[in-house]
C-alpha positions in Angstrom: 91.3 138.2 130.2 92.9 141.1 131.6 91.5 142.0 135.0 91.1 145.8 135.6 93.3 147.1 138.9 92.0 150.1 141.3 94.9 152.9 142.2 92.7 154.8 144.6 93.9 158.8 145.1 94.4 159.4 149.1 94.7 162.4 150.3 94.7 164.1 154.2 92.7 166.9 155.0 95.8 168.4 157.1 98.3 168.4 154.8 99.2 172.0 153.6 98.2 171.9 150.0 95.0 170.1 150.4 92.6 172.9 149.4 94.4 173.0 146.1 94.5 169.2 145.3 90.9 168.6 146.3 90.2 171.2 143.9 92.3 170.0 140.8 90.3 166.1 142.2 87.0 167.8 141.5 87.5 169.4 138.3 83.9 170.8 138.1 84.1 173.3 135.4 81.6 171.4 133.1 83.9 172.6 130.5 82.3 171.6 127.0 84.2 172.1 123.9 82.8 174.7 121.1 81.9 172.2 118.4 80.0 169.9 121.0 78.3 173.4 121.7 77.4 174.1 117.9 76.9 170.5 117.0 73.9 170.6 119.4 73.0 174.1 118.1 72.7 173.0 114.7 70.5 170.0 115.6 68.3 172.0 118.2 68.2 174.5 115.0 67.3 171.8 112.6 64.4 170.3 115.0 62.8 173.9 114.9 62.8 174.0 111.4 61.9 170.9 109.9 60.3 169.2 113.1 59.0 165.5 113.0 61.3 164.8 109.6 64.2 165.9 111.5 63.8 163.9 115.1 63.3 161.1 112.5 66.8 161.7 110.8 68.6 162.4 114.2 67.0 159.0 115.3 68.2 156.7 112.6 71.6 158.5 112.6 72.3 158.4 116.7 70.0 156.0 118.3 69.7 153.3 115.5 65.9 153.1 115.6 64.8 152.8 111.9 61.3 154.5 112.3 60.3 155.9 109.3 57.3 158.0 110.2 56.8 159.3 113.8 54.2 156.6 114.5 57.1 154.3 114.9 58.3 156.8 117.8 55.1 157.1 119.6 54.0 155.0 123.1 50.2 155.6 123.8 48.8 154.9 127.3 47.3 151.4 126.2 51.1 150.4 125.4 52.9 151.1 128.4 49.8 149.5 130.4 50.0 146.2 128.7 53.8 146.5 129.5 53.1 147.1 133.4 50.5 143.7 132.6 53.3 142.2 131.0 55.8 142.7 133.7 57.2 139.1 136.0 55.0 139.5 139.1 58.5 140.3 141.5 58.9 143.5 139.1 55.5 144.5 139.5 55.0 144.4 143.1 58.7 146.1 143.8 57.7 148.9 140.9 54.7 149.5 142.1 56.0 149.8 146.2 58.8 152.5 144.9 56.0 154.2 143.1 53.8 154.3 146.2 56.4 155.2 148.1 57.3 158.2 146.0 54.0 159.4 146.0 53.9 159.7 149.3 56.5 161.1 149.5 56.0 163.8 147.5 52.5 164.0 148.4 53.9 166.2 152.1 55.8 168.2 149.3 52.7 170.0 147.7 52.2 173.8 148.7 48.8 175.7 149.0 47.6 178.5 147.7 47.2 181.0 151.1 45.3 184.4 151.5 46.0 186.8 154.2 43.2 190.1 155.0 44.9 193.2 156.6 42.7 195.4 158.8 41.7 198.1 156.2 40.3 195.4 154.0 43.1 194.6 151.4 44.1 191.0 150.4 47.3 189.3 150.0 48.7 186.3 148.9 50.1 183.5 146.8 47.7 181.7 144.0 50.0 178.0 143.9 48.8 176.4 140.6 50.3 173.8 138.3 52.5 173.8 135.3 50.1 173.1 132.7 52.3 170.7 130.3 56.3 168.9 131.2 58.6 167.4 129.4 61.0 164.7 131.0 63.8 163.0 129.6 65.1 159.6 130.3 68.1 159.0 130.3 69.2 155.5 128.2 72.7 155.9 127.0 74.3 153.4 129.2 71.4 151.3 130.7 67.5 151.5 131.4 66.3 153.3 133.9 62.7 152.9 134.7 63.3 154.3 138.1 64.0 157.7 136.8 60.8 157.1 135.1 59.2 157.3 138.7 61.4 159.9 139.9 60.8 162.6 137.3 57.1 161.8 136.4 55.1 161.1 140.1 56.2 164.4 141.6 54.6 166.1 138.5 51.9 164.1 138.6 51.4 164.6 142.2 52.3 168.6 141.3 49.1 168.0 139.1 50.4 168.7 135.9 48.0 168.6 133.5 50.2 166.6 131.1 53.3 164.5 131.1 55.6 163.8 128.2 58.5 161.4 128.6 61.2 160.9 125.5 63.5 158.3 126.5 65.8 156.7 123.9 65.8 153.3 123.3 68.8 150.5 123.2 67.6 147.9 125.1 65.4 145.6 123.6 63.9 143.4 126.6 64.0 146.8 129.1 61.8 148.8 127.0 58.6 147.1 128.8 60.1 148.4 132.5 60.4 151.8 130.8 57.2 151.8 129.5 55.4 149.6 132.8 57.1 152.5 134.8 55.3 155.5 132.8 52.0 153.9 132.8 52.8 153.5 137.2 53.6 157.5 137.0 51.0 158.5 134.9 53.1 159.6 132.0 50.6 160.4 129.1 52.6 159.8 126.0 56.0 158.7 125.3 58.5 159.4 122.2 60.8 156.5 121.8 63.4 159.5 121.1 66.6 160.8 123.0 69.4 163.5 122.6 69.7 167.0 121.7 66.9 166.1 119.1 64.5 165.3 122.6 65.7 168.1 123.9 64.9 170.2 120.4 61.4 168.4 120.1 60.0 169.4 123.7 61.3 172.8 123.4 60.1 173.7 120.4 57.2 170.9 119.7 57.3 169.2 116.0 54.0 167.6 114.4 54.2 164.9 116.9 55.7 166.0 119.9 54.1 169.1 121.9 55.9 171.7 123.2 56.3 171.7 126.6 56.3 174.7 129.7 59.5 172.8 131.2 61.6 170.0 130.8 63.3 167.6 133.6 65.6 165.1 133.7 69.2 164.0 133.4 71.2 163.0 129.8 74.5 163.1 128.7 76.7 165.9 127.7 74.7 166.5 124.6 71.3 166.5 126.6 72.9 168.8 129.2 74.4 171.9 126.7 70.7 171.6 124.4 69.0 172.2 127.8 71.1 175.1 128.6 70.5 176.9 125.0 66.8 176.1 124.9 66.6 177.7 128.4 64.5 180.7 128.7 62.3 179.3 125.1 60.8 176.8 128.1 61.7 176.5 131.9 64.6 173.5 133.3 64.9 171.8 136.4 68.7 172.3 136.6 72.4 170.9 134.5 73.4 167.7 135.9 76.8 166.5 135.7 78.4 163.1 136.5 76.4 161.8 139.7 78.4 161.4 142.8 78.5 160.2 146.3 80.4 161.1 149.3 80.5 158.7 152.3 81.8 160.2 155.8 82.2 157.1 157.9 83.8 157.3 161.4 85.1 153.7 160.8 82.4 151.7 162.6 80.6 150.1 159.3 81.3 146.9 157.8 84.0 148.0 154.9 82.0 146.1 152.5 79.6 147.5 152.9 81.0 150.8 152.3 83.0 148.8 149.2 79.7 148.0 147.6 78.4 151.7 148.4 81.2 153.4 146.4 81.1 150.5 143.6 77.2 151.6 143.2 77.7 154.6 142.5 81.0 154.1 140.1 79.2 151.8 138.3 77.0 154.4 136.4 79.8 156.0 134.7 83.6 156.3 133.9 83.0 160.1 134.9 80.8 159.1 138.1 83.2 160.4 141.6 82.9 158.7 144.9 84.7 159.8 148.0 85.3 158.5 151.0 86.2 160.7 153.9 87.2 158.4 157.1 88.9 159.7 160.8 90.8 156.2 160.6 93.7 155.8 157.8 93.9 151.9 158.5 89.5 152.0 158.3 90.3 153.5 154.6 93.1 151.2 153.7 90.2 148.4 154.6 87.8 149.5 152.9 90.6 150.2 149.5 91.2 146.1 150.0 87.5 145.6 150.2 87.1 147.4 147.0 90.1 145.4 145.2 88.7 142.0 146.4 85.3 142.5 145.1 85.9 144.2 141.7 86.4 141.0 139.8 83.1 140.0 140.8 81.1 142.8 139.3 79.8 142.6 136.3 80.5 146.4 135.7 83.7 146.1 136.4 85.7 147.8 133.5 83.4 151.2 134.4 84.1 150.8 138.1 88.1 150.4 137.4 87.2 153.8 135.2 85.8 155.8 137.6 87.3 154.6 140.7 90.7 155.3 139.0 90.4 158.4 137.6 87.8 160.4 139.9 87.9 158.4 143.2 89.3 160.4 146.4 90.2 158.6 149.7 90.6 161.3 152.6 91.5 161.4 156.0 90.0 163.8 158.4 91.2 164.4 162.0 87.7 164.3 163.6 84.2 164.0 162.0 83.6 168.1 162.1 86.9 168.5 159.9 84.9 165.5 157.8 81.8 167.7 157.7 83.7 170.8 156.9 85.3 169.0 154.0 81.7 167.6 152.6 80.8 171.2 152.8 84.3 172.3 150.2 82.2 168.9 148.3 78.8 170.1 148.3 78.0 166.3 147.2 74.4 165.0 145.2 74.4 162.8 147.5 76.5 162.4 151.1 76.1 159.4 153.3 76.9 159.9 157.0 77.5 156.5 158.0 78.5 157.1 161.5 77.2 156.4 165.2 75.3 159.7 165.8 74.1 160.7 162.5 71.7 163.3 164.2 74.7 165.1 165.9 76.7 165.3 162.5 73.8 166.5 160.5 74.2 169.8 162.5 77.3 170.6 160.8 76.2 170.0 157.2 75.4 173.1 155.3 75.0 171.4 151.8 74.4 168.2 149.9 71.3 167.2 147.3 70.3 164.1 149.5 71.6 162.8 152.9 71.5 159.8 154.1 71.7 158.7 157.9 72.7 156.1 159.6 75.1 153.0 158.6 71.4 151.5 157.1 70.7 153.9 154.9 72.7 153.4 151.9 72.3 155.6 148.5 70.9 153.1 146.2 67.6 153.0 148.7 67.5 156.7 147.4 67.9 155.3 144.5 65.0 152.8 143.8 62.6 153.6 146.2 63.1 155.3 149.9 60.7 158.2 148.6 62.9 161.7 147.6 63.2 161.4 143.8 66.8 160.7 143.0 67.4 163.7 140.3 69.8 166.0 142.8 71.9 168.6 142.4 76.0 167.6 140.6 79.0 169.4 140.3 78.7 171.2 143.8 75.4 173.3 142.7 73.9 171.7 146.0 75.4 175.1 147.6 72.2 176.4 145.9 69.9 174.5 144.4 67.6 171.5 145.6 66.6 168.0 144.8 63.7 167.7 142.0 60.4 168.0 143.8 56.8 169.0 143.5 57.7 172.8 143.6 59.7 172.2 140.4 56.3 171.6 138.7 54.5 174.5 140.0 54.2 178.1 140.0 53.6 180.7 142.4 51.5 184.5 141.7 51.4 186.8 143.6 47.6 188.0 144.7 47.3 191.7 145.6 43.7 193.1 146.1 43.9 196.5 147.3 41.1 198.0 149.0 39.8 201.9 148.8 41.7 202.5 152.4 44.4 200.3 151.4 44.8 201.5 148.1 44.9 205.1 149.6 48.2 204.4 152.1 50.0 202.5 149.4 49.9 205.4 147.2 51.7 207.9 149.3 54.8 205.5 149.2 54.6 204.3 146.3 54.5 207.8 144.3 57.4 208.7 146.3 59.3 206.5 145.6 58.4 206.3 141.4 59.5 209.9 141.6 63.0 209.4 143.5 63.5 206.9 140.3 62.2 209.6 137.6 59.0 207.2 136.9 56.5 210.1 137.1 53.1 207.7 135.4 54.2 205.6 138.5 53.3 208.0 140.5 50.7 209.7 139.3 49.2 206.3 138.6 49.4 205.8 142.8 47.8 209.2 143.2 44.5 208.7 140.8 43.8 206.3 143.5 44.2 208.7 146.5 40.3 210.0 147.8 39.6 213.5 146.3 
């Protein structure tokens, strides 16, 4: 049996053309090729049109699941609880700790409604309310994934959404009853055995079975990610998630298997998955390189490790933790583990990243499973501007503007002078009918 090798890319943050090469090492342009773009057009098209009979097509064709009526594609709540009563008593109680734990979680997330009265009687504010139905998507491509499950559906729930729909696409026989154990846990309402852009197509757009939804979360493959894009404005998104990734800054102090295993776990999802390790001690990242190479024949991923590591792996060396930081920043990582003495200190200097994590104990997979901050974050370096998946994703803020007489009366003068300077003359006439006589 051939055993996979690991050529690991190193690079120095000093050396003159680094900018350039860390670049070219990211290669974020998401670029997708035309006739991915219009085969997921056609099917998104196709679900619109011909609904349920389509979804059923796409799902025989793609997914392999020979359902030949949408009954065959449909989870009620009584299923997925007799999977959560089916589940080995060790995978209860650890599913049912994560779950707690990301309800609590997300439970300090949840904003109020607020109200403020100005002297002359007028009232402002913000009315916070729910989204009133969500779609999320599971991934299932590669492996089962019952924590995303948890991830996506508890902060809705917590959000109170007044109904959850999960589509997850189903390969895996025996992990079907965690999928389904992990809904019931959330408080999914139904399921669709379904993936894909057809998923995707369904929850947009609804069909005779599936509803149509006000929003749709959750990570999928490339084919998931361009169907979100174009149904985009028909319903609301979380965000486009790329290949997941993990940054480690490390000021050589932490066991190097330890940080081994770390970059393995995160390599392990997918050939395109990138880990980097940024290090102030060349011979620290040399250790941790051997580290990697002694424990690769051990893993039972290890062909998709070899993948990654070799073709999207970086290994750089920074003069001093605050050139490290500065470099995470260039990264903008989903997730950035600062694995160093004085996490606290080096926090200061980090402007960006989807999750952090602190401390040579805190290692991503706890983010992953069950430390309490969902785990859909940010890729691709859009944590320069966007945020992890939370409760605010799965509600909506209106403004509340209640004008009294008086009030109404000094707003007017301002805003008619200002509808005229832009040539809106029913603006401003429509301030003045409220001016006292």
């Amino acid at each position: 049996m051939n055993k996979p090798a690991l050529d690991i890319s190193f690079l120095s943050a000093s050396q003159p053309d680094f900018s350039d090469r860390l670049a070219t090492a990211l290669d974020r342009q998401m670029l997708v090729s035309e006739q991915v773009t219009e085969q997921v057009r056609a099917i998104l098209d196709d679900t619109r049109s011909r609904g349920d009979e389509a979804v059923l097509e796409y799902t025989r064709r793609f997914d392999g699941l020979d359902a030949r009526d949408t009954v065959g594609l449909t989870v009620e709540r009584d299923r997925m609880e007799q999977s959560l009563a089916r589940l080995p008593a060790a995978s209860a109680k650890a599913m049912r700790h994560a779950a707690e734990r990301i309800r609590r979680y997300h439970e300090a997330q949840k904003q109020d409604s607020w109200q403020y009265a100005e002297d002359d009687g007028s009232v402002y504010g913000q009315k916070v309310s729910a989204l009133e139905r969500v779609g999320i998507y599971v991934p299932g491509g590669k492996a089962s994934y019952p924590s995303s499950v948890l991830m996506l559906a508890i902060p809705a729930s917590v959000a109170g959404v007044r109904e959850i729909i999960a589509t997850v696409p189903l390969a895996w026989g025996a992990g079907n009853d965690m999928v389904f154990a992990a809904a019931a846990l959330a408080g999914v309402d139904r399921l669709y055995t379904i993936g894909g852009a057809q998923a995707i197509g369904a929850l947009a757009y609804g069909t005779g079975t599936v509803p149509k939804v006000d929003k749709i979360a959750g990570p999928g493959n490339i084919y998931v990610t361009v169907a979100k894009k174009l149904v985009f404005g028909e319903v609301g998104i979380d965000m486009i998630a790329g290949p997941t990734e993990l940054t480690v800054i490390c000021d050589g102090g932490t066991d190097p298997d330890w940080i081994a295993m770390d970059l393995f776990s995160q390599a392990e999802h997918d050939e395109q998955a990138q880990s980097i390790l940024i290090a102030t001690d060349a011979a620290y990242l040399e250790a941790v390189a051997e580290a990697m190479r002694r424990h690769l024949p051990d893993m039972e991923r290890r062909d998709i490790i070899a993948a990654s590591v070799n073709e999207r792996a970086l290994f750089i060396l920074a003069d001093d933790l605050e050139q490290a930081a500065a470099v995470s920043n260039r990264i903008a990582p989903e997730h950035l583990e600062l694995s160093v003495e004085d996490p606290k200190a080096l926090l200061e200097h980090i402007e960006h990243a989807g999750a952090i994590f602190m401390g040579r104990y805190s290692a991503e997979v706890l983010g992953d499973y069950c430390a309490g901050p969902s785990h859909v974050l940010p890729t691709s370096g859009t944590a320069r501007f966007s945020s992890a998946l939370g409760v605010p994703d799965f509600q909506k803020r209106s403004s509340i503007i209640h004008c009294s007489a008086a009030g109404a009366a000094t707003l007017a003068v301002t805003a008619a002078e200002l509808g005229r300077n832009e040539n809106l003359y029913a603006h401003a006439k429509s301030a003045e009918y409220r001016l006292p006589e």
